[in-house]
Structures are given as C-alpha cells and as structure tokens.
N, C-alpha and C positions, 0 to 999 in steps of 0.2 A: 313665729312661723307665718307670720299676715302676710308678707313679702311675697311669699307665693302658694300660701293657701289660705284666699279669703274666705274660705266659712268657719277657722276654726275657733272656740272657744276662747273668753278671755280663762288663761290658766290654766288651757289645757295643751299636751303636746299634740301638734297633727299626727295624723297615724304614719305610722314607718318611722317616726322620731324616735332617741332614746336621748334617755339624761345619762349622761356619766361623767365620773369624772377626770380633772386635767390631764392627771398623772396615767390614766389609761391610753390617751391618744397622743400624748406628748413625752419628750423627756424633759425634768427640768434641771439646769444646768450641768448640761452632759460636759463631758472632758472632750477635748480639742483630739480629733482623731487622728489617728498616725504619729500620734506629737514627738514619738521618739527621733523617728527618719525624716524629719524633716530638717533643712539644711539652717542652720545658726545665720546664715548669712541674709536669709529671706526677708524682700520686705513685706511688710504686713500692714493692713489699714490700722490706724490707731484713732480710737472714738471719743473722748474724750466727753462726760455730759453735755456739756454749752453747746457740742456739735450736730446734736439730738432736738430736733422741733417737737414744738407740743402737738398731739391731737392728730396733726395730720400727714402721718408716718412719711415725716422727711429726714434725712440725714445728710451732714454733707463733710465728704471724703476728702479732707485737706490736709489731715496730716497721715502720714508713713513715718515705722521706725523700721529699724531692721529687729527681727525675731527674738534675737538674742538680747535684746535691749529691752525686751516687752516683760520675756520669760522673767526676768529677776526681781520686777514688781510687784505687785500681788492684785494684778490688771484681771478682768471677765474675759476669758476669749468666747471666739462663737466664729461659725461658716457661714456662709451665702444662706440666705433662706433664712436663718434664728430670725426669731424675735426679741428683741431686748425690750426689757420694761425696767424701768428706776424704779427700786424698791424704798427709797430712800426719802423723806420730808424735807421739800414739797414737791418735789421735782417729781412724785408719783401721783399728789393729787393734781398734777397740772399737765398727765399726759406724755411726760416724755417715753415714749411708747414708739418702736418702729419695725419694720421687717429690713433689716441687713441685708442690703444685694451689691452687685460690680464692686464686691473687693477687689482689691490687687493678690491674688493669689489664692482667691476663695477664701482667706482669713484676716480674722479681724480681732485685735483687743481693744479693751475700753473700761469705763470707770469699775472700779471693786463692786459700786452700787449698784448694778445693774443684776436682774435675772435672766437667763437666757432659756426661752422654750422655745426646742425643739421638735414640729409635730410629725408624726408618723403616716402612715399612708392614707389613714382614715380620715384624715380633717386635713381641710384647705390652708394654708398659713394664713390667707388674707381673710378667711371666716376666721381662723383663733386672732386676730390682730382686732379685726370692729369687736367682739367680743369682748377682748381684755378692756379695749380702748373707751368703751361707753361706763357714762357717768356712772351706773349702778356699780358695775362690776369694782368702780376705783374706790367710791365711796365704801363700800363693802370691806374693801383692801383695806380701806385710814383706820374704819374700825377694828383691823386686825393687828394692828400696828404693834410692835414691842420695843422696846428699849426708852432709854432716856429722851425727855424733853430734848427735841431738837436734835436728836441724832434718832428718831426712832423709822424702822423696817417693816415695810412685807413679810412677814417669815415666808419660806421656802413652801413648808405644810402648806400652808394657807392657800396658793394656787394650785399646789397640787390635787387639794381634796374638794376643791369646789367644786360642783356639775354644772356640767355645759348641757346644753340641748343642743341633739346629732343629729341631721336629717345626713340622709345620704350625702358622698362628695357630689355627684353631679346637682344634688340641688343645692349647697353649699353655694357652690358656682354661681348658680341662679339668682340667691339672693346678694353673693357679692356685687354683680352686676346691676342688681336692681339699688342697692347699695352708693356705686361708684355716679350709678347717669344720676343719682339725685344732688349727691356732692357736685357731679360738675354742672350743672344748672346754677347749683349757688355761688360757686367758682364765678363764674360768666358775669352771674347778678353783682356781684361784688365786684368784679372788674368794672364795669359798665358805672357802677356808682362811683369807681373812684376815677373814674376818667372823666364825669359828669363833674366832681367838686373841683379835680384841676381847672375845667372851663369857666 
C-alpha cells in the first residue's frame, strides 16, 4: 500500500484495505460463455505459449484458426480481458503472465497450460496482473508446484485460496498508474542505452 499511502506500516494493511481471497474477486478458468451458439465457422485468436512474453504482459496475435478446429483439442479458451498465467515448469517461473485484449471476435484459445482468471467488478484486471506477475507471488506458486519432475503445475487451489490485499477499485487505479509511469521511465532508460551501444 506505499504506492499511495506513505505512512503505512511495514505489514500492515492501510485502512479501507482488505485481504481476501482470489477466488472471492475472480473466476478461475471459467468456461467460454455462450459457447453453445456460437457459429463453428468463427475465427478465433489462437495463443500458443511461445506467443506469450515474459514479465511484461505482451502477446502477440498471429495466428487464427477457425472455432471448430480449436473446439476438438483440448486448448484453454478465455475473452478479452482474462488473464492467462502458465501454470506449467518454467514457463511460470519466468512470467509468462498476460492480460488478453483485441481478439478477433473477443475469443481466444491457447496452450492446455495456461490458467485463466477472470476478475469481477471488485478488482482491476491490471491490479490482479502486477499482483500475479511480481516475484513473490510466482516464487510462492514453484513452491506449490505438483506433479512429476519436469511436467510439474500450479494447482487451480493454489491461486484460488491465496489473499490478495484490496484497497478500493479507484485506488487500484492509482497504484496502477503509479505502477505503469515507473515502468515507462525504465522503458525510455533502456532505450536511450541501447541506442548509446549502437553508437
């Protein structure tokens, strides 16, 4: 809560905070809605892991299949707004982590490996996105990890039942903001440096 209340305690929530958790302000991988009436013919964004940047929720929209091509795999769908996160070793301790926007059709499938939260009125997407995405919360994740060596998971539980800290959506906002202008300062600083080594 430093972000926009400097006096508060290390460990303590600012006041009007609550902790709760995931599964209270999000869905996690809900089913694709309407999916009955929707047309077989549709194209649909298709995401593929590799097409998922790390860290700094980019995606990029290059391939389409049509619906009915997607439907027979056993592909993650998700709408505009999810967030997908790789549940999957190492592609989760390394962030592949994004918020889904400008589908072709508002829908999109993608790897089996992915989780999809969806959040509800109470929380900002891009506040539950730097949330998942910072080091602790992933570290936290690798230790929750099950399965075999080198095929091991997030379990589902495991984001569901963790607590976040909620201030209001309007301050949400605020700390996203305060958030983004810090990221784009280093953006800039890292431009500026690699413009310097070409010279």
């Amino acid at each position: 809560g430093k972000l926009t209340n400097e006096n508060v305690k290390d460990g303590e929530l600012p006041d009007g905070w609550e902790m709760v958790q995931i599964n209270t302000v999000s869905n996690i991988n809900p089913k694709l809605p309407n999916k009955e009436n929707l047309d077989r013919e549709m194209e649909v964004q298709f995401l593929p892991m590799k097409l998922v940047e790390e860290i700094v929720n980019k995606i990029h929209l290059s391939e389409i299949k049509k619906l009915q091509e997607v439907l027979k795999g056993s592909y993650t769908p998700f709408i505009d707004n999810d967030i997908i996160f790789a549940k999957v070793t190492p592609c989760m301790e390394n962030g592949k982590i994004a918020i889904v926007e400008k589908l072709i059709n508002r829908i999109g499938f993608g790897s089996s490996e992915f989780h999809v939260i969806r959040t509800n009125e109470k929380v900002s997407t891009k506040f539950m996105f730097y949330f998942l995405v910072q080091d602790r919360f992933r570290s936290e994740a690798a230790n929750a990890m099950t399965g075999a060596v080198g095929l091991r998971r997030v379990p589902k539980q495991f984001i569901e039942n963790y607590p976040i800290p909620l201030p209001s959506v309007e301050e949400q906002h605020r700390i996203v903001q305060e958030i983004e202008s810090r990221l784009s300062v280093a953006d800039k600083m890292e431009q500026s440096i690699q413009e310097s080594l070409q010279k």
